[in-house]
C-alpha positions as CSV (number, residue, x, y, z in Angstrom):
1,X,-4.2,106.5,61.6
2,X,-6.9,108.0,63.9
3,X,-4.8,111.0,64.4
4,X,-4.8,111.8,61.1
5,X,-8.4,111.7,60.9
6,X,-8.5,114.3,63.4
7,X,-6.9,116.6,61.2
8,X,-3.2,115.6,61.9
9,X,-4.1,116.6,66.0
10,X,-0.8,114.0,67.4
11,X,0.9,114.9,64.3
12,X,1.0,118.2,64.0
13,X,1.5,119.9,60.6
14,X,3.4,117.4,58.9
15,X,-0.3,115.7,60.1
16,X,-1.9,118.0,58.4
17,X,0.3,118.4,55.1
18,X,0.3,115.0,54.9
19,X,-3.5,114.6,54.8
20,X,-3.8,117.5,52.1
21,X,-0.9,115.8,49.5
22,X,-1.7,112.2,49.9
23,X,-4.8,111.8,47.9
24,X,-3.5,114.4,44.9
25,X,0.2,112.3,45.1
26,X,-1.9,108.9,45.0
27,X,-4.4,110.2,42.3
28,X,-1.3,111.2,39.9
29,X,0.4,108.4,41.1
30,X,-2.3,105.9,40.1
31,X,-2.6,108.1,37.0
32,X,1.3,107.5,36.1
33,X,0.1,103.7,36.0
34,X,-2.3,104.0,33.3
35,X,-0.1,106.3,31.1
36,X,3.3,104.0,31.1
37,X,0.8,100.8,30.2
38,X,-0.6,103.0,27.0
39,X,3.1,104.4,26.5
40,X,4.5,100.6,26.5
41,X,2.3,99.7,24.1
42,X,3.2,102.1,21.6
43,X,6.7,101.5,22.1
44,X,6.7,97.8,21.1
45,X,6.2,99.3,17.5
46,X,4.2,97.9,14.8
47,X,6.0,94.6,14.8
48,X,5.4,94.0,18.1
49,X,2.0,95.6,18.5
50,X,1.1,93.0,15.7
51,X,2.3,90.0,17.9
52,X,0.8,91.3,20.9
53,X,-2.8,91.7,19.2
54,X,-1.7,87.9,17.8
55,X,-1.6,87.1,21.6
56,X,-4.3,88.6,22.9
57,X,-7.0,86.8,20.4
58,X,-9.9,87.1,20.3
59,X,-9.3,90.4,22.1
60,X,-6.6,91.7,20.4
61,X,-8.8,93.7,17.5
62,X,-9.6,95.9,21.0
63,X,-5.5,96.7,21.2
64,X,-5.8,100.4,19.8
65,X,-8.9,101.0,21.8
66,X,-6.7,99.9,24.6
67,X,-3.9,102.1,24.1
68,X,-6.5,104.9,23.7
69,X,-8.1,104.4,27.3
70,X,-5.1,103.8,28.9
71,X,-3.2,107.4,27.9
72,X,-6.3,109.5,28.5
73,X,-7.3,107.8,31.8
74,X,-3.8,108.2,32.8
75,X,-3.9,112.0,31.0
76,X,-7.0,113.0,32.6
77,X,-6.2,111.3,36.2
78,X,-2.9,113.0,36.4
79,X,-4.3,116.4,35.8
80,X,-7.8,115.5,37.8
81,X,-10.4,116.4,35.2
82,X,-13.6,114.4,35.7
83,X,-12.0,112.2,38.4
84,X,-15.1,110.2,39.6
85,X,-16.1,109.2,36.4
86,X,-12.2,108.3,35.3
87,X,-12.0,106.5,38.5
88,X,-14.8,104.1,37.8
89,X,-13.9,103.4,34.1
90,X,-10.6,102.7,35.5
91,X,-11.5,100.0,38.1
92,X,-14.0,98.7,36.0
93,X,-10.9,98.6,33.2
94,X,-8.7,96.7,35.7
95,X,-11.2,94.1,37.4
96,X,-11.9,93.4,33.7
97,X,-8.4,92.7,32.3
98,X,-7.4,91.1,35.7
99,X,-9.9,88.3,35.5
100,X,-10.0,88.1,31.0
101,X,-6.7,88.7,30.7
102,X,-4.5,87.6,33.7
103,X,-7.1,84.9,34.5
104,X,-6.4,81.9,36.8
105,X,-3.3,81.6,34.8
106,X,-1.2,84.8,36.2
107,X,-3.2,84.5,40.4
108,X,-0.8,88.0,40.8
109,X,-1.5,89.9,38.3
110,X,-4.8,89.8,38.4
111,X,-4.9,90.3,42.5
112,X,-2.9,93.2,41.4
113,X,-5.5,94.3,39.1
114,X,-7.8,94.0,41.8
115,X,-6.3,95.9,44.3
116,X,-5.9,98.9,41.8
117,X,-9.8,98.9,41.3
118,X,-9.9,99.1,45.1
119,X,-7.6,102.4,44.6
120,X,-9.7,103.9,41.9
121,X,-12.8,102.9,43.7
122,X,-11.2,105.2,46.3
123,X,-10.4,108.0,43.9
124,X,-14.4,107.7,42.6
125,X,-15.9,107.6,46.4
126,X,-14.0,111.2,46.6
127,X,-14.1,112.8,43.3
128,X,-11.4,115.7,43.0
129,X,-10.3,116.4,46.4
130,X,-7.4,119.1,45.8
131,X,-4.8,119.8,42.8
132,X,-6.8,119.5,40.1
133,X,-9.2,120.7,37.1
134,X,-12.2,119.3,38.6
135,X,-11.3,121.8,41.4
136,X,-11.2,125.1,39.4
């Protein structure tokens, strides 16, 4: 890992190519997430958008505000318009519904919810970093 720090120096250019792709591939990778939750929820239809608001009480009246974040975080996070700020609504978003919704009850998915804010903490400490609108 140190040699990548140092600008790829034992690696070489693949070093150096790998450092300039990794954070735009992680960002739009990390984006992807939040856009196939928000398209999963659509696709359960209104019948099953009605039982998963059932499930989700008291909550569930927040399911379209859901769906709403979750396609323009992912949107906005793929194409890398107003990363930091997207980033921290993000992790804030996932340690949120890790601990109210996954809970106690489901240990891995919140962890998992845990270790994404971790990722979008990342995205926020570094703003738009290369391939994207913040850039321009």
């Amino acid at each position: 890992m140190a040699s990548i720090e140092q600008s790829g120096s034992k690696l070489g250019s693949f070093g150096d190519t790998l450092e300039k792709y990794s954070y735009p591939v992680g960002r739009v990778l990390l984006g992807i997430l939040f856009l196939m939750a928000g398209f999963g929820k659509l696709q359960l239809g209104a019948s099953g958008l009605a039982g998963f608001i059932e499930t989700q009480l008291p909550l569930g009246f927040l399911a379209w505000p859901v769906i709403i974040f979750e396609l323009a975080v992912g949107a906005l996070l793929i194409v890398g318009w107003q990363t930091r700020i997207v980033a921290l609504l993000a992790a804030v978003f996932c340690v949120f519904t890790g601990i109210v919704y996954h809970g106690t009850a489901d240990t891995t998915g919140m962890l998992k919810n845990i270790a994404l804010a971790g990722g979008y903490l990342l995205l926020f400490s570094k703003g738009g970093v290369a391939l994207c609108v913040d850039k321009r």
